[in-house]
DRENKE-186268 format. One line per 2 residues: number of its first residue (from 1); their letters; for each residue z, y, x of C-alpha. Coordinates in steps of 0.1 Angstrom, whole numbers, padded with zeros to 4 digits. Layout:
// DRENKE-186268
NUM) A) Z/Y/X | ... .
This chain:
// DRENKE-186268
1) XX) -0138/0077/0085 | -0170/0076/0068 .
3) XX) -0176/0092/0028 | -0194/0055/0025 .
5) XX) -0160/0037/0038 | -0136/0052/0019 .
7) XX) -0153/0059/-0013 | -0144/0081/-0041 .
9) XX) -0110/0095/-0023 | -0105/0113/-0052 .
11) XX) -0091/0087/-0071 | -0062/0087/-0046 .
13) XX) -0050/0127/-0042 | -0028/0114/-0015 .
15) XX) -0038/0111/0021 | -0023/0090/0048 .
17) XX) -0021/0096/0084 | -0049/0071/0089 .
19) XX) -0073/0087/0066 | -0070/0085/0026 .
21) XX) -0054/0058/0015 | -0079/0044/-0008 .
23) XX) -0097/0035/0025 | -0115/0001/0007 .
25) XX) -0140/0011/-0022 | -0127/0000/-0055 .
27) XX) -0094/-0007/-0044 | -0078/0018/-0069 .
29) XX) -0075/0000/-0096 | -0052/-0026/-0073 .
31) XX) -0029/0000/-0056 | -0027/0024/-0084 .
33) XX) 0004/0010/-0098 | 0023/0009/-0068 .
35) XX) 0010/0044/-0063 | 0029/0061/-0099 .
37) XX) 0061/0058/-0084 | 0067/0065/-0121 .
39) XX) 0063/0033/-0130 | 0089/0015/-0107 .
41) XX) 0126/0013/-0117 | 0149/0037/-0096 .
43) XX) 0118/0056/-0076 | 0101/0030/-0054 .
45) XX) 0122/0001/-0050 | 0115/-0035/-0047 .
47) XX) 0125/-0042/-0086 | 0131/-0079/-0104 .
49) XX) 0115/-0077/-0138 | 0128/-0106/-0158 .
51) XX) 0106/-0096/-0188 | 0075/-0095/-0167 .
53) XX) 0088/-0130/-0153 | 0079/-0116/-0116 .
55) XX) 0090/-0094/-0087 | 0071/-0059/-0081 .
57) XX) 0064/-0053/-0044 | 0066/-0015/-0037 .
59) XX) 0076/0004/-0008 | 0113/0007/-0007 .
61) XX) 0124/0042/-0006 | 0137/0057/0027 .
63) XX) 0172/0063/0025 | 0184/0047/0058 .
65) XX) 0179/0080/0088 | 0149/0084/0115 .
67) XX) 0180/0091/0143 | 0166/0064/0167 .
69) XX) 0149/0080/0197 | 0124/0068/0220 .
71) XX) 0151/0054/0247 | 0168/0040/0220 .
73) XX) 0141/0015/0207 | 0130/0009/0242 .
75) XX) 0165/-0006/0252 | 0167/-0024/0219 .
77) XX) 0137/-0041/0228 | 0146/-0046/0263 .
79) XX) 0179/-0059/0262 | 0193/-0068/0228 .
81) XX) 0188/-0103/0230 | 0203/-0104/0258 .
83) XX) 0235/-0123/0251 | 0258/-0155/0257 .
85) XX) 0225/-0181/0256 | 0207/-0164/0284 .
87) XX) 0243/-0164/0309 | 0256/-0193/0297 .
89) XX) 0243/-0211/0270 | 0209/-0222/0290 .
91) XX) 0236/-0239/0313 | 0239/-0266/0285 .
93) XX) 0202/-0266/0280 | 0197/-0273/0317 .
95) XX) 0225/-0300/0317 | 0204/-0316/0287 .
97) XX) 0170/-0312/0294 | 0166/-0310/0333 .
99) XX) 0150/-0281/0353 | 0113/-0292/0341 .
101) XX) 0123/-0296/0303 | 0144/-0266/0303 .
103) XX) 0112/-0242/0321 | 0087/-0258/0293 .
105) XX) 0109/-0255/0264 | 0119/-0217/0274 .
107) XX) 0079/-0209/0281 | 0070/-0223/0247 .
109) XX) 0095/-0202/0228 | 0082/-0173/0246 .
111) XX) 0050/-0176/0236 | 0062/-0181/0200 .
113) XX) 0088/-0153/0199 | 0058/-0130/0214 .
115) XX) 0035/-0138/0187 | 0061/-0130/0165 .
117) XX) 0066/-0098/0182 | 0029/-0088/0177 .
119) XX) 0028/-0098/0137 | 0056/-0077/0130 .
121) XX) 0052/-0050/0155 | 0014/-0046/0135 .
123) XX) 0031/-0047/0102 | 0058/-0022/0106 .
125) XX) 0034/0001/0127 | 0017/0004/0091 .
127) XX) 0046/-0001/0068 | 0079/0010/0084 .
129) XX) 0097/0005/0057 | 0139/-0007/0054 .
131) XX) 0147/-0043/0052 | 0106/-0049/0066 .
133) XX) 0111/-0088/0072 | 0115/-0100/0038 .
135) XX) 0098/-0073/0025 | 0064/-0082/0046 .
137) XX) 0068/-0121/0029 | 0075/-0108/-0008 .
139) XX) 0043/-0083/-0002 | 0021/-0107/0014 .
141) XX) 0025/-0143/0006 | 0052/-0146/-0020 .
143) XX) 0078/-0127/-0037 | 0104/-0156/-0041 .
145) XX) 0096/-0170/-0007 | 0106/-0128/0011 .
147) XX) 0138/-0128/-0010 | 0145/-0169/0004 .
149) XX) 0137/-0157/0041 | 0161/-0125/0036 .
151) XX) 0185/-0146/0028 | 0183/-0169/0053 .
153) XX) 0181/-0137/0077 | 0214/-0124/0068 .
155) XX) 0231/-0156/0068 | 0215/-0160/0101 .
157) XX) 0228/-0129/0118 | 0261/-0122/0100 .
159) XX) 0272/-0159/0117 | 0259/-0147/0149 .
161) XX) 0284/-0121/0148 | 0308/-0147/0144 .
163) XX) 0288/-0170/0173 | 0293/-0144/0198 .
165) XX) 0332/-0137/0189 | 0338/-0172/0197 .
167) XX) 0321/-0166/0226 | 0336/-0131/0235 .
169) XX) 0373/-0154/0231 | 0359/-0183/0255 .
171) XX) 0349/-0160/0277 | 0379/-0140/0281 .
173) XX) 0398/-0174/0289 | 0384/-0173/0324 .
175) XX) 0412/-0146/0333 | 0439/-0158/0310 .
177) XX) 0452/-0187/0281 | 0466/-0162/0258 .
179) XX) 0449/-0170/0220 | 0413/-0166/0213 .
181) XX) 0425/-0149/0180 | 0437/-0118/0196 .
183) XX) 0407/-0117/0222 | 0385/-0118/0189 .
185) XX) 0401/-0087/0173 | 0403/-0072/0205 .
187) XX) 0363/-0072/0205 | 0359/-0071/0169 .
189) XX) 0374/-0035/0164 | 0352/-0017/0181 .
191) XX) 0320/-0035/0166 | 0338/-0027/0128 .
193) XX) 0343/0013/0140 | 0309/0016/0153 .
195) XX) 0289/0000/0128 | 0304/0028/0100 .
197) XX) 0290/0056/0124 | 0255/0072/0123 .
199) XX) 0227/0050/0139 | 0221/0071/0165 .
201) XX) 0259/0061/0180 | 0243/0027/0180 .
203) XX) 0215/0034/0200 | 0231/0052/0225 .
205) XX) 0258/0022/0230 | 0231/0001/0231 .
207) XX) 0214/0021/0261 | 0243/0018/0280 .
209) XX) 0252/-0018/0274 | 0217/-0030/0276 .
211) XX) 0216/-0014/0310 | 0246/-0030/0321 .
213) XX) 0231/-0065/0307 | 0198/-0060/0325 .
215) XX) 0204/-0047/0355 | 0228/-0074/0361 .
217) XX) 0204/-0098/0352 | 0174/-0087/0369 .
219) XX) 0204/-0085/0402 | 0212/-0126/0394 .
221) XX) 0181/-0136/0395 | 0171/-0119/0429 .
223) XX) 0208/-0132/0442 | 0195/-0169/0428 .
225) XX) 0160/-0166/0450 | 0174/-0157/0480 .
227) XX) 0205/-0187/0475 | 0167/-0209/0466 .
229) XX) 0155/-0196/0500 | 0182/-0206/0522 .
231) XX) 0196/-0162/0525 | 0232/-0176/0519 .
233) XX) 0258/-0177/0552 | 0246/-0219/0554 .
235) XX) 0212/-0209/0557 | 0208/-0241/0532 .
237) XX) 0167/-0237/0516 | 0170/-0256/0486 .
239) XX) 0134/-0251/0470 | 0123/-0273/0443 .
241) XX) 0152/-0299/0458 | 0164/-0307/0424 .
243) XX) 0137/-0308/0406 | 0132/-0344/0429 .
245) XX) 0167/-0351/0430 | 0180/-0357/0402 .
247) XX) 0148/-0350/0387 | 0128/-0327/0367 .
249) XX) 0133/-0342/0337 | 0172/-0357/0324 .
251) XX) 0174/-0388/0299 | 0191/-0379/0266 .
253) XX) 0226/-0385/0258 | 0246/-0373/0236 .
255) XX) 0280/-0388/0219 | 0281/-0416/0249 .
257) XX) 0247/-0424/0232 | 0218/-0429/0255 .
259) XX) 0180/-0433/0255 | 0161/-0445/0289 .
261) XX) 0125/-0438/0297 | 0094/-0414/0280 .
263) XX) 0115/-0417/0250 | 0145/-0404/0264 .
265) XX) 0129/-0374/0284 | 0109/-0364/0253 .
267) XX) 0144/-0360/0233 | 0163/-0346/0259 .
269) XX) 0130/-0321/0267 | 0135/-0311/0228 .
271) XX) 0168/-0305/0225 | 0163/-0274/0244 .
273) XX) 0144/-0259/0216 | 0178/-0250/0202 .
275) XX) 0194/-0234/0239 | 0159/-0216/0242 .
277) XX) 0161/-0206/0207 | 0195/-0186/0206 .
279) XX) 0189/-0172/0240 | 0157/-0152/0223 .
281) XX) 0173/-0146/0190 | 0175/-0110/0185 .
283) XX) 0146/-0102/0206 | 0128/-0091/0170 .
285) XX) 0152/-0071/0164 | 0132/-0042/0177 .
287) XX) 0105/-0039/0151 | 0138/-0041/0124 .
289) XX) 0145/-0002/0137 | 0113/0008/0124 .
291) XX) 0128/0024/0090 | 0150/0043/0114 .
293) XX) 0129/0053/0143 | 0116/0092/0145 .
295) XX) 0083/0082/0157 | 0074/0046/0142 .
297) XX) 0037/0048/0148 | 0040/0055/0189 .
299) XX) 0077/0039/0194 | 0071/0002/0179 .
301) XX) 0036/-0007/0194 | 0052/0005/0224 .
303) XX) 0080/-0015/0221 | 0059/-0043/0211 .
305) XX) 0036/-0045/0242 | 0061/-0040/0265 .
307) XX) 0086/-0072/0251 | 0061/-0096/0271 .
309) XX) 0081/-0085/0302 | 0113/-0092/0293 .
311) XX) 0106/-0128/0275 | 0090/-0132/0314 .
313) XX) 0117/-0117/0336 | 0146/-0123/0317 .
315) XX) 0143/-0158/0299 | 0119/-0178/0315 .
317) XX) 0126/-0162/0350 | 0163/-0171/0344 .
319) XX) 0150/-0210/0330 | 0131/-0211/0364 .
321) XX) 0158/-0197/0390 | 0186/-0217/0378 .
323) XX) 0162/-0250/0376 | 0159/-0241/0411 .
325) XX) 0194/-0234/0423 | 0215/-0257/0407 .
327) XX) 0211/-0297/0398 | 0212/-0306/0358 .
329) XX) 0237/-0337/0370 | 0262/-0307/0387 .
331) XX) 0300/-0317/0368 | 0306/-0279/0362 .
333) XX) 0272/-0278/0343 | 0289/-0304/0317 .
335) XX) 0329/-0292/0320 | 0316/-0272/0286 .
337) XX) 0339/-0240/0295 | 0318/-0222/0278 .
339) XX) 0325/-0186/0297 | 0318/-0179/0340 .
341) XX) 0321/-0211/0351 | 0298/-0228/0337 .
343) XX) 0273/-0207/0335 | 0246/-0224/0364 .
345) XX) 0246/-0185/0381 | 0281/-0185/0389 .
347) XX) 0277/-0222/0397 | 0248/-0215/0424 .
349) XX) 0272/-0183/0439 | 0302/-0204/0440 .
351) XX) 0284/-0231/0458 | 0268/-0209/0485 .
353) XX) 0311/-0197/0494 | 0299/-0163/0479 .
355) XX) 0334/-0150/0467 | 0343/-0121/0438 .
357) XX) 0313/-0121/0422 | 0326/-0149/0393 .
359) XX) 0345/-0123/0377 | 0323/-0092/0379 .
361) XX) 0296/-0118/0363 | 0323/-0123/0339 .
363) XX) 0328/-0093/0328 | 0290/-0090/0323 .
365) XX) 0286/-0118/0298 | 0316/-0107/0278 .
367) XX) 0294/-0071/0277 | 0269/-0092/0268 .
369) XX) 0283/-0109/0239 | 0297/-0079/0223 .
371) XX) 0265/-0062/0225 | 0247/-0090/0210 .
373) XX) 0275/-0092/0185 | 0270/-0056/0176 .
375) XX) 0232/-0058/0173 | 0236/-0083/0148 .
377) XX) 0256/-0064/0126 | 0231/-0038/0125 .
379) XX) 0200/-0065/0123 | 0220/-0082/0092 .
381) XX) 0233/-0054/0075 | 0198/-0035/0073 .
383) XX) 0181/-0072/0060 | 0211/-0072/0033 .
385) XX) 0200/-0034/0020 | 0160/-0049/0019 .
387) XX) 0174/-0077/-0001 | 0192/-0052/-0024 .
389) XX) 0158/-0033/-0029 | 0141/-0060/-0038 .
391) XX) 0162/-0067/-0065 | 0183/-0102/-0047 .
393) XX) 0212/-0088/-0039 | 0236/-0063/-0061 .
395) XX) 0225/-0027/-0062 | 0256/-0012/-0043 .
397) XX) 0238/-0030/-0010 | 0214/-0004/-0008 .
399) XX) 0240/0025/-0013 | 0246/0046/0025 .
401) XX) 0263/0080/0026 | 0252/0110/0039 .
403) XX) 0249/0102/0070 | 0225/0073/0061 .
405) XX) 0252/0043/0072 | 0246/0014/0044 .
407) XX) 0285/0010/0044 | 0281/-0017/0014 .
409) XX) 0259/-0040/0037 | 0279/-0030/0068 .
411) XX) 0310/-0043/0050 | 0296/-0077/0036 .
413) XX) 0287/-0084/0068 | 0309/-0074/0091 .
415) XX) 0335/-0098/0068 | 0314/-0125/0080 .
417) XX) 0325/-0121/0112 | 0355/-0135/0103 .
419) XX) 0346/-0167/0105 | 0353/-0168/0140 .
421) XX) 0387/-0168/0134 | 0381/-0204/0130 .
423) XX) 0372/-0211/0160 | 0413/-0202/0169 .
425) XX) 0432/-0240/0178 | 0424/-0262/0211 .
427) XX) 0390/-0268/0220 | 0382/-0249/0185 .
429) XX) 0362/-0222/0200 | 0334/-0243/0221 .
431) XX) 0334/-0265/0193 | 0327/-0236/0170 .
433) XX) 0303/-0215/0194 | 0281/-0250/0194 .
435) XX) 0279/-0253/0157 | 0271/-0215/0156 .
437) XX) 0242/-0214/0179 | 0225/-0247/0160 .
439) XX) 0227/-0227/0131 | 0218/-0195/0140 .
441) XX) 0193/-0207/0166 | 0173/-0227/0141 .
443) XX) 0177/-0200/0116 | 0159/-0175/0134 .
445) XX) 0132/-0204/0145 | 0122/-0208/0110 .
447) XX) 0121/-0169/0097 | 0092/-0168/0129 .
449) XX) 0075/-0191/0112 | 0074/-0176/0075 .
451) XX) 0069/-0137/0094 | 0038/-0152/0112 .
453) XX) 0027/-0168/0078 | 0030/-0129/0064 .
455) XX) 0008/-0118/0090 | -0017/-0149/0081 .
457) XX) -0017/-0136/0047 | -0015/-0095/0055 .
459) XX) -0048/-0104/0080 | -0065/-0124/0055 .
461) XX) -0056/-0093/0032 | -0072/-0070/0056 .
463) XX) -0107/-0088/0056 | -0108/-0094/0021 .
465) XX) -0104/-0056/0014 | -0128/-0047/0039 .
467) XX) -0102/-0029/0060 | -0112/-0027/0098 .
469) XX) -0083/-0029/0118 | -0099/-0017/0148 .
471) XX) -0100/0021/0130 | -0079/0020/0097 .
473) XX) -0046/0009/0105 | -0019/0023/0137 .
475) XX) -0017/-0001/0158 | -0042/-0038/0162 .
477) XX) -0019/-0064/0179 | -0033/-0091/0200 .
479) XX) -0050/-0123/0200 | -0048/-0122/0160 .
481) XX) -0047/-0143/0139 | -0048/-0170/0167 .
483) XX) -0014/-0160/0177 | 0002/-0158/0148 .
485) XX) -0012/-0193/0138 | 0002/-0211/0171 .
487) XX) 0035/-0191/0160 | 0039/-0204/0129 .
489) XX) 0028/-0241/0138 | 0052/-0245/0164 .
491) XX) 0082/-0230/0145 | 0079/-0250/0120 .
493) XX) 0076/-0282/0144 | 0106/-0270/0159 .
495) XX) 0129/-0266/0126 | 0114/-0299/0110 .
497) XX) 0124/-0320/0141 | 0150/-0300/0155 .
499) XX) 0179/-0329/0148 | 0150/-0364/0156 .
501) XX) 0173/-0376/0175 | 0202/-0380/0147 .
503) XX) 0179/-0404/0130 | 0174/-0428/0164 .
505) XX) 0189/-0460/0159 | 0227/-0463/0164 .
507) XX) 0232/-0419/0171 | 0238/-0407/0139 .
509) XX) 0263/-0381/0134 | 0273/-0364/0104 .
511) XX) 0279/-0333/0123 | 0244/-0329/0146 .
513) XX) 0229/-0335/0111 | 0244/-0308/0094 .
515) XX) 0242/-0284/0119 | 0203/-0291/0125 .
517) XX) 0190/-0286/0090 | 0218/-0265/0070 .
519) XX) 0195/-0233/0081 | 0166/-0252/0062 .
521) XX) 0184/-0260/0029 | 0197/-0225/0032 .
523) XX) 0160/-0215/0036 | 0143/-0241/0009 .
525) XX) 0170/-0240/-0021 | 0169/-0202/-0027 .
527) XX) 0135/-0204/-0021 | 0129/-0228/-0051 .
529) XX) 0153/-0209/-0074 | 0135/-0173/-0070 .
531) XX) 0104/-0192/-0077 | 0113/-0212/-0107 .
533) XX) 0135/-0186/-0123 | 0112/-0156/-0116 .
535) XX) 0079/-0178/-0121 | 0068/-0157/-0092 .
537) XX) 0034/-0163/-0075 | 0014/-0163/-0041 .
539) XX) -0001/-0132/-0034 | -0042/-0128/-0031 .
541) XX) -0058/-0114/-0007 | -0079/-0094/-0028 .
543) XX) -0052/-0080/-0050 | -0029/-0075/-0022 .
545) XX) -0014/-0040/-0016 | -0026/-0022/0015 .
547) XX) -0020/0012/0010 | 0016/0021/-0005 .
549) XX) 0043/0029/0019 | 0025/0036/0047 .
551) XX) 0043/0068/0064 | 0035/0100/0060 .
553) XX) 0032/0123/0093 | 0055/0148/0084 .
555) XX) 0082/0123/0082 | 0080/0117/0122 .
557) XX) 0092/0136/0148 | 0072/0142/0176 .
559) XX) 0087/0139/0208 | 0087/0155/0240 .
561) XX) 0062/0146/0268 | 0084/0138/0296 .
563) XX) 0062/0163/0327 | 0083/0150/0356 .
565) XX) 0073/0122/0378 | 0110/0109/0373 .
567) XX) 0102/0116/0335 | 0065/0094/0336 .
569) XX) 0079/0067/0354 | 0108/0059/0328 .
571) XX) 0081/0064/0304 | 0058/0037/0318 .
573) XX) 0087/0014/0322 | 0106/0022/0293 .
């Protein structure tokens, strides 16, 4: 980097891995402050100052462990997301929407949750700090708006512990009608023991489940093309049958309630924003292990780039292939089961006299759901010890032991998993899963949103400072800020109109309401509370701090480069 880019370096003493940190001229006098880690209460943490009316944004410290290795992160990214929504849950979305709404409506969230991907992948490349979500808002658009959206974060993934419970106990009722109560311990145990263990024991659970989840996956959807090309014993080619018959697109209904015509395709066509939305949910939560990766700087962009694969295998591959195999009219489709047999997979297999496989698929989805189940524990917990830092939650949240486990966090969360324990009674558990994956679906919708307003704001940051990002920061995302604009626009679409259809003439329900926009009050009333009662304000781009918490080089750990051809492939892939 040139003497003439980085001015007087001196004024810094401290050098980054990307050059000295004082890489705009003049920028000293902005950063310094964050820079005396004298100055901040308890080292570097994200401190309220009620005198100062206002929230200091500084680098959290790093307490939390770098124990997650390469092969970790990569199967986080690959297959965490990976739950109930993807087996089962875009069943319902296909039922609803038709083959045509269900492909557009999974394709559109794709594109969202990859921009996504990109904005935070970029920022935690450069700041891989703990709690990073609300920690990028509070640092580059608003202080009271990153402690609102870590909020809404928490709540968000602490009830999809509780979603995929009730799901783990629905699913389990394919084999037997004993209560969904002791199924939910059954899977809830382990996720409790696991979660007070070293993150490394996560990340090696995770490689094995997520290998379970996606090679049975990937295996489906090759089993669904060849039932689509006529390979089954009836030698049946089915093509794009349904897509003609009963149609590409279905007409909404809902509560007996129905609405004919455009108007009716358009609702229906929406509705499975919500399916699309759960079945990606999680999908960030690779760029949330950047705190606790050994090599952030190589591990996350890689990561990052490779998540466009999955979103196209896994989702909308799955959104096309069941389109294909099985009609949106089919009665198992709407029996509302909730475990095997209604997923449209097992629907298509049964149908082309292939026997056995219902349970093995099974067995999958409830792997599936306890994975997911456990990923959110870790996803929820580490967004509760960011919310500690910054000074919104009590100080005990940030506490771990000495093996680096937040076991305060851990806790609070893992308690919240008890609400699926109310799921227990007849027809309680569907009824509960539904409610769950509204809220946690349209949850997760809206924190896109505000993390692709961050990167707005962090971009506009960049430019203003005169910081290129071609040479001075780790890792340059892509199509920026385009991306991240279309990302924020269309999440925010999403959440606004997410329950329309309550407000149609003669379909209101009490219920739909509640569980459409409760993520949004839960978003919007904290939001206006931190900002009133900490008179915080937006964050210029000019004044905005680039440079602290940035990692230092001898906090990574290089890893080995793999020299066999075994060892390069799984490289390349993984």
């Amino acid at each position: 980097m040139s003497s003439e880019k980085t001015g007087n370096t001196s004024k810094a003493g401290q050098e980054g891995k990307y050059g000295d940190i004082a890489s705009a001229p003049d920028r000293m006098d902005v950063v310094a402050p964050v820079l005396d880690h004298d100055l901040a209460v308890n080292g570097s943490d994200l401190e309220v100052d009620s005198e100062k009316a206002a929230v200091d944004v500084v680098a959290p410290q790093q307490h939390l462990r770098r124990r997650l290795k390469s092969r970790h992160i990569a199967f986080v990214g690959l297959g965490s997301g990976i739950g109930v929504g993807v087996f089962v849950g875009i069943g319902a979305a296909l039922a609803n929407s038709g083959p045509a709404g269900l492909l557009i409506a999974f394709l559109i969230t794709g594109m969202v949750i990859w921009t996504v991907i990109q904005c935070i992948g970029e920022m935690a490349t450069l700041f891989p700090v703990e709690g990073n979500f609300p920690h990028f808002v509070s640092r580059f658009v608003d202080p009271a708006m990153g402690l609102a959206l870590g909020w809404n974060y928490w709540w968000n993934y602490a009830i999809s512990l509780a979603a995929e419970l009730s799901a783990a106990a629905l699913i389990i009722q394919y084999w037997t009608d004993l209560s969904p109560a002791i199924w939910i311990t059954v899977c809830f145990v382990p996720i409790i023991v696991l979660n007070y263990l070293p993150v490394n024991f996560y990340g090696e659970v995770e490689v094995v489940t997520c290998s379970i989840k996606v090679v049975a996956l990937v295996g489906l959807l090759i089993l669904g093309l060849i039932i689509d090309l006529g390979g089954t014993p009836s030698g049946d080619r089915i093509g794009f049958r349904y897509w003609q018959n009963p149609g590409a697109f279905a007409q909404y209904a809902a509560n007996d309630f129905i609405v004919n015509g455009a108007t009716g395709r358009f609702a229906s066509f929406f509705t499975a924003f919500i399916n699309a939305g759960y079945s990606y949910s999680g999908t960030e939560t690779v760029v949330l292990t950047a705190a606790e990766a050994s090599n952030p700087t190589k591990q996350i962009p890689k990561a990052s780039k490779r998540v466009l694969y999955r979103i196209c295998l896994f989702n909308i591959g799955s959104a096309l292939i069941v389109g294909m195999v099985v009609p949106y009219t089919h009665p198992a489709l709407l029996g509302g089961t909730g475990n095997a047999a209604s997923s449209p997979f097992v629907i298509a297999i049964k149908d082309a006299g292939i026997k056995v496989l219902p349970s093995i698929i099974n067995a999958v989805i409830l792997t599936s759901a306890w994975s997911a189940g456990n990923t959110f524990v870790y996803v929820s917990s580490r967004t509760l010890v960011g919310l500690a830092h910054g000074g919104a939650a009590p100080k005990c949240f940030k506490k771990v032991d000495k093996r680096g486990v937040p076991y305060w966090s851990v806790t609070l969360t893992l308690a919240m998993g008890a609400l699926a324990y109310l799921s227990v009674g007849s027809g309680g558990a569907l009824e509960a899963f539904s409610w769950f994956q509204s809220m946690c679906a349209l949850a997760g919708i809206l924190a896109w949103g505000v993390l692709n307003l961050a990167y707005i704001r962090m971009y506009a940051g960049l430019k203003a400072q005169g910081i290129d990002r071609n040479t001075d920061i780790p890792w340059k995302s892509a199509l920026q800020p385009y991306g991240a604009w279309f990302g924020m626009i269309v999440s925010f679409i999403i959440v606004i109109f997410s329950g329309f259809t309550v407000f149609i003439k003669g379909n209101w329900n009490t219920s739909s309401f509640f569980a459409n926009y409760i993520s949004l009050l839960i978003f919007v009333l904290p939001y206006i509370f931190f900002k009133f009662y900490w008179k915080t304000k937006a964050v210029s781009a000019k004044e905005m701090d680039l440079f602290s918490g940035r990692l230092d080089p001898s906090e990574e750990v290089p890893e080995k480069v793999p020299t066999t051809w075994y060892g390069k492939l799984g490289d390349k892939l993984f």
